[in-house]
C-alpha positions in Angstrom: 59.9 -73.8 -54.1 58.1 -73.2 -50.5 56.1 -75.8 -49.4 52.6 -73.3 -50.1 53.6 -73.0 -53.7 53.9 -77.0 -53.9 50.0 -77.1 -52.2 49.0 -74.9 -55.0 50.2 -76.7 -57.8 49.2 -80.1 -56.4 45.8 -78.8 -55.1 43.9 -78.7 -58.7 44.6 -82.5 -59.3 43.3 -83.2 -55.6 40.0 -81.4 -56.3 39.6 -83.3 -60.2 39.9 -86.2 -58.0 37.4 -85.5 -55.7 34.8 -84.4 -58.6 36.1 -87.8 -60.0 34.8 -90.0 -56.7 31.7 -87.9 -56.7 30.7 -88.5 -60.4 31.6 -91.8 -60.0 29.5 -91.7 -56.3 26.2 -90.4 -58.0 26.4 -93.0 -60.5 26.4 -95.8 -58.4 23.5 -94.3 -56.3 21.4 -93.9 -59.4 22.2 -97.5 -60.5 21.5 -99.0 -56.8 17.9 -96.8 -56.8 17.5 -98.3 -60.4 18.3 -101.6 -59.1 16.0 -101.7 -56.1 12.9 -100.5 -58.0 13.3 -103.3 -60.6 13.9 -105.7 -57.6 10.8 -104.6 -56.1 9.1 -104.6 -59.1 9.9 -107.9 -59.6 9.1 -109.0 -55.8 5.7 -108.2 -55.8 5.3 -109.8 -59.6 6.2 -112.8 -57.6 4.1 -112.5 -54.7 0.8 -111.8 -56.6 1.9 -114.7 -58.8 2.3 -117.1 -55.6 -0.9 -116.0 -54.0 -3.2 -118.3 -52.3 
């Protein structure tokens, strides 16, 4: 086997990989978004609780 036959075979598992890290990417993006809006949320609870 030539070495552009081996890329061919091995090239499917490289791009289920890839999909893999971006899935896996966008997930932790939505959780950080959902994360930071329950952290802010929860900031400004605070502040207008400690107002003078």
């Amino acid at each position: 086997m030539d070495e552009g036959t081996a890329a061919i075979a091995i090239s499917p598992i490289l791009v289920l990989i890839q999909l893999c890290f971006l899935v896996i990417g966008i997930i932790c993006v939505v959780l950080f978004i959902k994360l930071a809006r329950r952290g802010i949320k929860t900031l400004d609870d605070y502040i207008e609780k400690n107002k003078f």
